[in-house]
C-alpha positions in Angstrom: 12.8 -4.4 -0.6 11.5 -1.0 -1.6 8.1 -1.1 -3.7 8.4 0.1 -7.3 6.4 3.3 -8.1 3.8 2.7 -10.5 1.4 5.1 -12.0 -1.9 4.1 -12.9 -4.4 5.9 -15.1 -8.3 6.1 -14.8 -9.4 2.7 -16.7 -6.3 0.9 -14.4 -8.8 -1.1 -12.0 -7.2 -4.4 -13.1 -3.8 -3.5 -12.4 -5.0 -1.8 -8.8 -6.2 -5.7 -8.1 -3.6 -7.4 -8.9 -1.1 -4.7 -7.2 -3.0 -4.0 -4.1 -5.2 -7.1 -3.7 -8.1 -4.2 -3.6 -11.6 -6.1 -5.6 -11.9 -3.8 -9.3 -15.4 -3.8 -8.0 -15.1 -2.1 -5.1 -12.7 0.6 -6.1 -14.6 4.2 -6.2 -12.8 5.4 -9.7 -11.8 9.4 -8.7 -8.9 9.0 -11.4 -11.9 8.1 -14.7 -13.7 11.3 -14.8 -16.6 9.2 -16.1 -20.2 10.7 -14.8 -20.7 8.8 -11.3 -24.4 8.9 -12.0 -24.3 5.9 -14.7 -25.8 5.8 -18.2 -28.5 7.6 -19.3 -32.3 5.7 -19.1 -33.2 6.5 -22.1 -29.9 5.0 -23.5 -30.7 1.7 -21.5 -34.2 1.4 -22.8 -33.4 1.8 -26.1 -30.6 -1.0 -25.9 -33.8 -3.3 -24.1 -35.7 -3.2 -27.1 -33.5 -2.6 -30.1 -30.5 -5.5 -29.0 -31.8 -7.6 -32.8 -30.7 -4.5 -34.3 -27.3 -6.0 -34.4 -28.3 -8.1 -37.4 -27.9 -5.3 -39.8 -25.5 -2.8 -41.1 -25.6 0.6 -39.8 -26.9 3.7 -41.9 -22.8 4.6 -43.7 -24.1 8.0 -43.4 -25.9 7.7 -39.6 -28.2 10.0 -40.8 -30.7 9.4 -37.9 -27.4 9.6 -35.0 -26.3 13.2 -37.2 -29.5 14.5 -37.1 -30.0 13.9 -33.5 -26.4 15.3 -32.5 -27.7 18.5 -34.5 -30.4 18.8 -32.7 -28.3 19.0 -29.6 -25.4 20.7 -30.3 -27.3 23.5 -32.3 -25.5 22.6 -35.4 -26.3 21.9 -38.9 -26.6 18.3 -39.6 -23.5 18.5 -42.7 -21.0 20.1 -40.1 -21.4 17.2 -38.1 -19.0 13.7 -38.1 -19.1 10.8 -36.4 -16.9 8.1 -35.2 -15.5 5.9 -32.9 -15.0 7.7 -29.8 -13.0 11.2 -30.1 -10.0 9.1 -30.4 -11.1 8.0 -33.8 -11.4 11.2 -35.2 -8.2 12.8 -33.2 -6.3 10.2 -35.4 -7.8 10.9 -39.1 -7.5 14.8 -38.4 -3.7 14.2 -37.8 -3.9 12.2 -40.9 -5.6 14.9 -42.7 -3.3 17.4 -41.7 0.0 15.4 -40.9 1.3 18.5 -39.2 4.4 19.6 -39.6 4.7 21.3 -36.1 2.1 21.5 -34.2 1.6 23.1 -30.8 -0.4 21.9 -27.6 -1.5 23.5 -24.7 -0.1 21.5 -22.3 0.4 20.2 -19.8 -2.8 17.5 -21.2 -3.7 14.2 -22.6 -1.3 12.1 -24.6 -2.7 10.8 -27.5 -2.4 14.3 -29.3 1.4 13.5 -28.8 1.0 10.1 -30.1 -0.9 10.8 -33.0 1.3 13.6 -34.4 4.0 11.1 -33.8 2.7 8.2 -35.7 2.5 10.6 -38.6 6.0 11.9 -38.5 5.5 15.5 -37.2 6.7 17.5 -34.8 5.3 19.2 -31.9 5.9 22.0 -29.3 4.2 22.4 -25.7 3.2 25.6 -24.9 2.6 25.0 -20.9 0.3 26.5 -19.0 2.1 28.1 -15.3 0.6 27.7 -12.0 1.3 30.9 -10.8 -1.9 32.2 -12.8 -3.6 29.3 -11.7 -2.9 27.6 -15.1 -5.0 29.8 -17.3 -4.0 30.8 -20.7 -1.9 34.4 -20.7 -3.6 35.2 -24.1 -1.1 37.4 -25.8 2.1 35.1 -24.6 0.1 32.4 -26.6 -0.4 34.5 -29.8 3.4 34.7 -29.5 4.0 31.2 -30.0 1.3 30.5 -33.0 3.5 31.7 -35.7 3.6 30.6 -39.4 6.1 27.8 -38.5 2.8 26.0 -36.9 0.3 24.4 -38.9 -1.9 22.8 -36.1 -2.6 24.2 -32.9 -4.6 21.8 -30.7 -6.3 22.0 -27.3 -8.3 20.8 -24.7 -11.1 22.7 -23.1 -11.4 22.6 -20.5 -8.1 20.9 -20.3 -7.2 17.5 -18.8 -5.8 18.2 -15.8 -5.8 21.4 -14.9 -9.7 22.1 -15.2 -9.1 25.4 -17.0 -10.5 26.7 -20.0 -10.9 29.0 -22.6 -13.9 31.6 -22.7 -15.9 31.6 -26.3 -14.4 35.2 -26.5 -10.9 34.0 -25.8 -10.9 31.6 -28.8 -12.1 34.1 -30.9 -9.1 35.8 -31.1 -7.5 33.0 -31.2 -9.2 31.7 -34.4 -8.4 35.1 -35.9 -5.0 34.9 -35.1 -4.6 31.9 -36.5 -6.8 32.3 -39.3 -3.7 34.7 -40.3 -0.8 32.6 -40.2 -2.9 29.8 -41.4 -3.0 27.3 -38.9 -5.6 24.7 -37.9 -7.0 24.3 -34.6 -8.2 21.3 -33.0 -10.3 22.2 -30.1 -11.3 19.1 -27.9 -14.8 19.4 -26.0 -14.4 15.7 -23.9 -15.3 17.9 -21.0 -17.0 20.9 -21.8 -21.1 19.5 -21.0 -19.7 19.3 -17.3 -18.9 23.1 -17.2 -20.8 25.4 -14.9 -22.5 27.4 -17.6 -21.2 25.4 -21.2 -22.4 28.4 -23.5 -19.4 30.1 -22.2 -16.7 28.3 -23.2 -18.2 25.7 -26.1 -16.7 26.5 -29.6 -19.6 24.7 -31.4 -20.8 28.3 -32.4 -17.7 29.4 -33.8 -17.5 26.6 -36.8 -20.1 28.6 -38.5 -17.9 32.0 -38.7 -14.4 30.3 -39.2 -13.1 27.2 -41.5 -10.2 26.0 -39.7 -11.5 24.9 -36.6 -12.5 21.3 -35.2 -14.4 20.5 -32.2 -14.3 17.3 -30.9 -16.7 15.6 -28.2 -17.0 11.5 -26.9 -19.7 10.1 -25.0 -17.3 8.6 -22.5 -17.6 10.8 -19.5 -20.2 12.9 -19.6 -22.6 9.9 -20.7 -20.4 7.5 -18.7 -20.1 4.9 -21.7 -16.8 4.5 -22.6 -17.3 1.4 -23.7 -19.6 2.3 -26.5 -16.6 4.2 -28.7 -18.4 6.8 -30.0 -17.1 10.3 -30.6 -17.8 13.0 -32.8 -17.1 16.7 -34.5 -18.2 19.4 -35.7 -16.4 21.5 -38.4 -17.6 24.5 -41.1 -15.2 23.5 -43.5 -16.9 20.9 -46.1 -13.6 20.3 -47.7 -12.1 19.3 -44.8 -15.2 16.9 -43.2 -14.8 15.1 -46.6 -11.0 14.5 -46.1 -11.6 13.2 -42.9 -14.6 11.1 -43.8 -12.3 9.7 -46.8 -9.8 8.0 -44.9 -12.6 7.1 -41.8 -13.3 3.5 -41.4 -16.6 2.7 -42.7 -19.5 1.6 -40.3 -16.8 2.9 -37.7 -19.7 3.2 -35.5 -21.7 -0.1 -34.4 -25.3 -0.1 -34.8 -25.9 -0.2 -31.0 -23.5 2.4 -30.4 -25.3 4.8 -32.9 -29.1 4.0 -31.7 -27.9 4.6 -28.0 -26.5 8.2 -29.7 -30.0 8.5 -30.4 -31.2 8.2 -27.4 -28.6 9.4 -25.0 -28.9 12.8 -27.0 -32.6 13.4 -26.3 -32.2 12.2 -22.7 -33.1 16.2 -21.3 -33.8 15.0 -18.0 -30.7 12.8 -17.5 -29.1 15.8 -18.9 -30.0 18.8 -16.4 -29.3 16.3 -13.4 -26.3 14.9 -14.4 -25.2 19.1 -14.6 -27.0 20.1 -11.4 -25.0 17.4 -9.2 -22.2 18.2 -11.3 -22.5 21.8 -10.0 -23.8 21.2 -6.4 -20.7 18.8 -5.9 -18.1 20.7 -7.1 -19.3 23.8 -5.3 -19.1 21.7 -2.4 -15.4 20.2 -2.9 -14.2 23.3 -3.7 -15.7 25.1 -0.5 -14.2 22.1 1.6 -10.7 22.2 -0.4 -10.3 25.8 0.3 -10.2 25.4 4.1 -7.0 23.8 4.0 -3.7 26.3 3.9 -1.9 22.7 3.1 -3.4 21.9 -0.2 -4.2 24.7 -3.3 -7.0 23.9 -5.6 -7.3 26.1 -9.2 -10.9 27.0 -10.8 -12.7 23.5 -11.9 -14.5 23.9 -15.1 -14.6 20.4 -15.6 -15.9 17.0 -13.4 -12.4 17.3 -11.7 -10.1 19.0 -9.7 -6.6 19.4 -9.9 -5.2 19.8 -6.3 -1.4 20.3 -5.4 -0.2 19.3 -1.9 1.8 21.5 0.1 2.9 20.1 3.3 5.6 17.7 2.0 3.2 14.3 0.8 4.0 13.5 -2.7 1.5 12.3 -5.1 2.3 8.8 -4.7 2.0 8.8 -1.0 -1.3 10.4 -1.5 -2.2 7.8 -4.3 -1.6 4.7 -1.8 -3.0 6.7 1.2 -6.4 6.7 -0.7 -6.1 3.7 -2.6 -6.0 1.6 0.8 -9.3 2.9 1.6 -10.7 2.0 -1.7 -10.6 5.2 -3.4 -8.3 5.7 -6.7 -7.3 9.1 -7.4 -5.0 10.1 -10.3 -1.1 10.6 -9.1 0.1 13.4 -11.8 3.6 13.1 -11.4 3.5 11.3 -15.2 2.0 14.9 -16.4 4.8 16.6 -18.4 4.6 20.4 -16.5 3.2 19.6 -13.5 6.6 20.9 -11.2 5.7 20.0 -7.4 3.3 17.5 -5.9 0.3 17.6 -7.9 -3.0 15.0 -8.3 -6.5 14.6 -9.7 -10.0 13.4 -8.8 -13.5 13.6 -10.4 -16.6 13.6 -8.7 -18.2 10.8 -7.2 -21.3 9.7 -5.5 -21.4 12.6 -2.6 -20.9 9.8 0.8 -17.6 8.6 -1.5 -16.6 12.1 -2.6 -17.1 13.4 1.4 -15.1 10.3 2.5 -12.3 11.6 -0.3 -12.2 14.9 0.8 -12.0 14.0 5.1 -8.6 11.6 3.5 -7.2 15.1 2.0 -7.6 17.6 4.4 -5.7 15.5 6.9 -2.2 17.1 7.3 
């Protein structure tokens, strides 16, 4: 009897185990795009000696956690809201807005789809092509940003292409949207893992324009998904108190905000989690690019998107790796993804070698 497909996403390890009779715990994740080098040490100390902590209420205003992310971001304090994980605050900014028709950047991640869903809107995709390496043709984009759409909402760089958007780029993007009054939702999940981040982070542009949002988590850069805690910067006062209106209080654990604190002011964990980051992905790239029977496109994020070209389909390439104990991300469930197409972040360097000797076979 021929095995169903299945497609499995990054946090899947369970369903790997029980599919593939493969340990959880000795799967290498490539499909999580969480930072392979752990949690930050400053993070884990603080959780040591704070853990009674959890016998109190949080500040409702995480004053200290705000202060910290300003500090960090190089935004005021008031622009800055928190919550639990960017998923949180993806839901009360569709709440907020409750978009009529929206448009996404696409192909990307679901829950923009959902959300818009669960509040009765409508949404277009505007989808990036492959034959310019799935980078945004600037002026096609302005073309579909009309007064008929009231949010426009991306991710950059965008999951799973690895493309983004230069700070100049968005710009004009802002202005044109300022125009035909639309909101923008700009997620930032990757943007800390760029090569240089001041080029494409939007964080300066809240100060000059009102209707933007940036969105960031802690899950994969500070590989703690588990923590839920996300937050967003914004000019607009009006709007941050809309959102915060309808926010759960406390949203944020007291653990979850103190190990903000710390992960924040972690500089050192910082500027080597970014120089492997860079030396890595200079290295899979360099390896990729030998092979005539696989194309990689520009990575500004922790992965790579890589399309096969010599006749393996995703899913043959999913269980190839997965039967060594590597999990990469099959794309076929990607709306706009046309041809063979998959995803992997960067690992420990002997796991991300051993992943990259698997795909350069023909």
């Amino acid at each position: 009897m021929k095995k169903e497909k299945q497609i499995f996403h990054g946090s899947d390890l369970e369903k790997i185990e029980e599919v593939y009779g493969i340990k959880k715990d000795t799967i290498v994740p490539f499909g999580g795009n969480v930072n392979p080098l752990g949690i930050s040490p400053l993070l884990k100390k603080s959780m040591r000696h704070h853990v009674d902590a959890i016998s109190i209420y949080p500040d409702r205003d995480y004053r200290t956690l705000r202060s910290t992310l300003s500090s960090y971001c190089n935004a005021p304090m008031e622009h800055i809201l928190v919550g639990n994980g960017a998923t949180e605050l993806i839901s009360v900014t569709m709440r907020t807005i409750a978009p009529k028709k929206a448009l996404l950047i696409a192909p990307t991640y679901s829950e923009y789809m959902r959300e818009i869903d669960l509040v009765g809107g409508s949404y277009t995709e505007y989808f990036l092509k492959e034959e310019q390496n799935f980078k945004v043709d600037l002026e096609d984009l302005k073309q579909h940003l009309t007064d008929e759409v009231d949010l426009f909402a991306f991710c950059n760089p965008n999951n799973p292409t690895s493309s983004a958007l230069t700070v100049s780029e968005i710009r004009q993007l802002l202005l044109h949207c300022k125009k035909h009054d639309i909101f923008v939702m700009i997620d930032e999940t990757y943007v800390e893992f760029a090569p240089h981040m001041e080029d494409i982070t939007a964080v300066s542009l809240t100060d000059e324009f009102d209707n933007v949002l940036v969105l960031r988590g802690t899950s994969k850069f500070f590989a703690s998904p588990g923590l839920r805690l996300g937050y967003g910067i914004c000019g607009n006062p009006s709007f941050l108190k809309d959102l915060e209106s309808i926010k759960n209080p406390w949203s944020i654990n007291t653990l979850a905000a103190l190990a903000g604190e710390a992960m924040f002011m972690d500089i050192d964990y910082i500027k080597e989690t970014k120089a492997y980051i860079n030396s890595q992905r200079d290295y899979c790239a360099k390896e990729l690019s030998k092979c005539n029977h696989r194309k990689i496109y520009p990575a500004y994020a922790n992965f790579f998107l890589v399309r096969l070209l010599d006749g393996t389909t995703s899913y043959d390439m999913f269980e190839r790796c997965i039967k060594e104990g590597l999990m990469i991300r099959d794309c076929s469930s990607f709306h706009g993804l046309e041809g063979e197409y998959i995803r992997f972040c960067i690992q420990k360097e002997e796991h991300n070698k051993k992943l990259i000797e698997i795909l350069k076979r023909a």
